[in-house]
N, C-alpha and C positions, 0 to 999 in steps of 0.2 A: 439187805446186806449192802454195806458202801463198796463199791468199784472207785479205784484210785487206776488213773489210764494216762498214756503222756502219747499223744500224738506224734514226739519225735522219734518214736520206736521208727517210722517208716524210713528215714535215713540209714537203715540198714537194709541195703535191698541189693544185695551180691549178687555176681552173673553167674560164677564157676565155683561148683566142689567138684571134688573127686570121687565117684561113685564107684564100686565095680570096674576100674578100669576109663571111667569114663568122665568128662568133663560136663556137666550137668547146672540149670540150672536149679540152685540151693531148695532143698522141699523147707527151711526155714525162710520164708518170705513175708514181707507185709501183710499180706492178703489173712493171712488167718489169725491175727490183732482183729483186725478192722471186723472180719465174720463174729467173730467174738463179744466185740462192743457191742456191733449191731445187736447181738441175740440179748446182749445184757440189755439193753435200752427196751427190746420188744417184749421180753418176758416181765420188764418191768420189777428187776430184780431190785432194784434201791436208786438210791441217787449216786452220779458220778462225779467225779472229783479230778484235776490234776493234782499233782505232785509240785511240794515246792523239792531246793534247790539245798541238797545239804552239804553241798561239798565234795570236797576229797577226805575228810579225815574220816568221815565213818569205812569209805573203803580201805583205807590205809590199814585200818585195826586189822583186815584180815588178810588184804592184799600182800604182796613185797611191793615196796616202791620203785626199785629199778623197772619190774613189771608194769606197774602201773604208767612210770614215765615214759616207756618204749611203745605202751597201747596210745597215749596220748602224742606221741609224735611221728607213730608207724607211718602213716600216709602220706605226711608230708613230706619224707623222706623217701617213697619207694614214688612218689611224681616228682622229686626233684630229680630224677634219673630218666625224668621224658616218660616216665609208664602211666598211662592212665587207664589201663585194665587191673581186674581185683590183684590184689597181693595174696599171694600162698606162699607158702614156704617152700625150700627148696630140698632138705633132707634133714635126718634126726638124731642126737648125740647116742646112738644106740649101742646094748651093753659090747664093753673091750673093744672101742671107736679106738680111743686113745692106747690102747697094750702093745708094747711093743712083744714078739717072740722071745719066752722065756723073762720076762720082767713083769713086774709089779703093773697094775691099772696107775693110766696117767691122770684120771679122773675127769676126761674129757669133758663128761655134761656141765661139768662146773667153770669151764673157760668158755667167757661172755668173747661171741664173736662182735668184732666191730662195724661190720655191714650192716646194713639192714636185711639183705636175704639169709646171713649167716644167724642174726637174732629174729629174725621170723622162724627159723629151726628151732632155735633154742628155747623160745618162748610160747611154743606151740606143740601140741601130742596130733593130729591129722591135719591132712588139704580139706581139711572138708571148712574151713571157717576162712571165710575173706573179709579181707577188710579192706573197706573203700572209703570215700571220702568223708562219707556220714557215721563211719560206726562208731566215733568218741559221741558224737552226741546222743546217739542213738543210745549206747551201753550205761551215762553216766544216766541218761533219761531213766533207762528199765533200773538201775539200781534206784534213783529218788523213789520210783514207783514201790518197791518195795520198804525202804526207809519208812516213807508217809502211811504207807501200813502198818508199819511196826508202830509206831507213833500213835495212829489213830487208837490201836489195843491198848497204850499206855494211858490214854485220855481218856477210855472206859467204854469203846465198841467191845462186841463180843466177840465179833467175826470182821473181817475185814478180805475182799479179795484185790489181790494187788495182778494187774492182768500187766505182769512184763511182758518186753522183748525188745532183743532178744532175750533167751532163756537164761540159765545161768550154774544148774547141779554140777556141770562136767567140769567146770573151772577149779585149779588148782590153784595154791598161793601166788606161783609162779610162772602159770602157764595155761592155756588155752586151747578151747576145740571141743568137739562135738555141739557148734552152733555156739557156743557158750564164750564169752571173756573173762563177767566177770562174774562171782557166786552171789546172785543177788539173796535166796535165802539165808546163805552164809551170814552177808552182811549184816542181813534182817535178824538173825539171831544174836548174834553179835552187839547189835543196837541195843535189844532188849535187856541182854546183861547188864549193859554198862546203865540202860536205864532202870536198873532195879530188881531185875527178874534174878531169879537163884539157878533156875534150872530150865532149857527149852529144850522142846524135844523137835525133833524134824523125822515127819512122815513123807517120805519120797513114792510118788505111787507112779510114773513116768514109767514106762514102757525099759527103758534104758536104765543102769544103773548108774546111782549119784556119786560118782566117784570121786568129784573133786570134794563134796561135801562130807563124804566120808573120811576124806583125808585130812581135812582141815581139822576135823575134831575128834580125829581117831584115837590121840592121847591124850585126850579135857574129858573130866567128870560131871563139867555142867553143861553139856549137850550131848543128846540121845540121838544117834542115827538110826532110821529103819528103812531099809530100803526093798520093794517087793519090786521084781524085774526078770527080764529074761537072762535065762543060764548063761553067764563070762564063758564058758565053754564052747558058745556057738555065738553069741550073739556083743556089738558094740556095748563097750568098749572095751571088750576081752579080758583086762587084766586086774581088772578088780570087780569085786560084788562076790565073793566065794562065800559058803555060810561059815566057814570055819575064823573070818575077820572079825575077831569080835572084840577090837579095841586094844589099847597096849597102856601101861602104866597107868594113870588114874582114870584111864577112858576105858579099861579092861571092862568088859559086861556091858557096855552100855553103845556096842556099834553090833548092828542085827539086820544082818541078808538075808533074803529069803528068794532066791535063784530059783525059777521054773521055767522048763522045756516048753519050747514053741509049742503052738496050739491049746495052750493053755486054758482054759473057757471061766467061767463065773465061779461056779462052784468052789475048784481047786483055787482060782486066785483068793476067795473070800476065806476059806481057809488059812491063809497065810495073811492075812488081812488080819482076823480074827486073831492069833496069835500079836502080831504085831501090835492092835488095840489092849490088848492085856499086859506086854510089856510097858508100854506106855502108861497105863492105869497105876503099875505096879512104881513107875519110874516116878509119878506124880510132879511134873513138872510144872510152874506158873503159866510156863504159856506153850502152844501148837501151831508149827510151824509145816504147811502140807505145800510139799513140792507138787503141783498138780500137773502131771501130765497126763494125756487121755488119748496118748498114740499106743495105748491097748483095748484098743476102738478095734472090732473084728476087719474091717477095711482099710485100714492105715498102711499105705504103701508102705513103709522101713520096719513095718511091727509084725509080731506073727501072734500077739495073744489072740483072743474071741471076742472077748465082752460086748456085750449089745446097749442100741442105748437105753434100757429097762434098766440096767444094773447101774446104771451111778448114779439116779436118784436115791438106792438104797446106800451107795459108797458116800454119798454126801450126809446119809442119815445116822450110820454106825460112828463115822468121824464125828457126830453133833455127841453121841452118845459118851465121849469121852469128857465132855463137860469142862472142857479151858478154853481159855479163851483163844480165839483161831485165826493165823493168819495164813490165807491159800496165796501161793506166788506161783503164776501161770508159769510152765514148765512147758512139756513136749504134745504131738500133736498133730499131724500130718494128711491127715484125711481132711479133706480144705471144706468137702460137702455137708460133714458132720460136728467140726468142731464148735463150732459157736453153741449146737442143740448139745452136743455131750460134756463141756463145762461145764453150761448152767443149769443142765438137769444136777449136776453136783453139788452145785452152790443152793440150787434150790430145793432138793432134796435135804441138806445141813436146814435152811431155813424152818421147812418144815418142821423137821424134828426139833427145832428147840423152841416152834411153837405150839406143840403138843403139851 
């Protein structure tokens, strides 16, 4: 399988989220790209590749522009103020901000403050995402990376893994966080439309639920969202992934949560797994698009699933079994000692099985 990798992923290397109360160095760091390469290179998965340089306009298709312009001058503006520690935001347009007693909503979220701390609010859903002086290169880096994968499927790979980072499910049109900018499978789906595809589907297997990816294409009837994840009831990022979302207007039927309580193990996730591969059969889309996250690894500090690493060589085999062509874009992940072995038992378990 080709590996598409952009070494400027490492320009995102933030000092501060906010944990529990606490100010923490980020569990999204370089470090677990780089374990990843490594294992891809040692298991001798395929040949590697960087990514060329597509621009701004493939993000645009899904992005908002003001969004995109504020990611690209965030920094430069929050050091013009003498700060050269990370930028977080500083509060959030949250519901009846703007209501005055007994009057109508002022519609607060919708007035662009003109600071930069006041548009790092607006433009962000948690403190958990900093941005420092590398994360434009870093972000436009991990979207080429998935781009040159979409790409490579259109040129007649079968499989392709595009190892982002940063990640990119939690990203909404207009806003940012849980590690995330910008929606790089978003984009990647998106790309394939405009090059020809009729219908893609996106499999979200990431520990967390894809929210922004849900959102994006909650009312389009040529992308399929499924998302298997820990229950919004207890677990980031709370206010979406419910099973009852299941798309609005020409996207009706075709957005599918499958929410499970912590300690979840193999078994029950592959059950929901299994269901999810049959909407997808039933969906029969041109091409497969798998958010791959693997921080439902039984040891992933911020996860509470099981799975061991026995089960994703099988997760990578039933995903082959769906028979389109596949493009995996590195998602979530946090267990630093495991990740690199529990990707590419996935990548290479898909291998297997489609050369049986």
């Amino acid at each position: 399988m080709l590996t598409i990798f952009s070494p400027d992923h490492q320009f995102q290397d933030g000092n501060a989220e906010l944990v529990r109360g606490h100010l923490v160095k980020p569990y999204e760091r370089p470090q677990r790209a780089e374990l990843i390469i490594k294992q891809v290179r040692q298991s001798a998965l395929g040949q590697v590749e960087e990514p060329q340089d597509y621009g701004i306009a493939p993000i645009a298709k899904v992005h908002d522009p003001a969004f995109i312009d504020f990611l690209e001058q965030a920094w430069a503006r929050w050091s013009d103020l003498g700060r050269t520690h990370d930028a977080l935001p500083l509060c959030w347009p949250v519901r009846n901000l703007g209501q005055a007693p007994g009057q109508p909503p002022l519609q607060a979220p919708n007035r662009l403050p003109e600071s930069i701390d006041g548009q790092l609010s607006y433009f962000s859903f948690d403190a958990g995402t900093p941005i420092i002086e590398g994360t434009w290169r870093a972000i436009t880096a991990s979207v080429n990376t998935a781009i040159e994968g979409a790409e490579r499927l259109i040129k007649g790979e079968k499989a392709v893994f595009s190892l982002c980072r940063p990640p990119g499910h939690h990203a909404h049109r207009d806003f940012y966080g849980g590690y995330c900018f910008f929606n790089n499978a978003a984009i990647a789906a998106q790309y394939l439309l405009d090059r020809g595809c009729a219908r893609v589907s996106i499999l979200d297997v990431d520990y967390h639920h894809g929210n922004g990816t849900q959102a994006l294409f909650y009312e389009r009837g040529d992308v399929q969202f499924l998302s298997l994840h820990g229950d919004p009831k207890t677990e980031f990022p709370f206010f979406l992934g419910y099973g009852e979302e299941t798309g609005h207007g020409p996207g009706l039927g075709h957005n599918h949560n499958f929410p499970m309580p912590a300690g979840t193990g193999w078994a029950a996730w592959l059950a929901s797994l299994t269901q999810a591969l049959e909407r997808i059969a039933d969906y029969a889309p041109d091409a497969l698009i798998v958010s791959l996250g693997v921080d439902t690894y039984k040891d992933d500090p911020i996860s509470a699933f099981t799975l061991d690493h026995d089960d994703y060589p099988e997760l990578g085999a039933l995903i082959a079994g769906v028979g389109r062509p596949t493009l995996f874009v590195m998602a979530g992940g946090y267990a630093i000692d495991a990740i690199g072995v529990n990707t590419v038992n996935v990548l290479s378990g898909f291998d297997s099985a489609n050369a049986i």
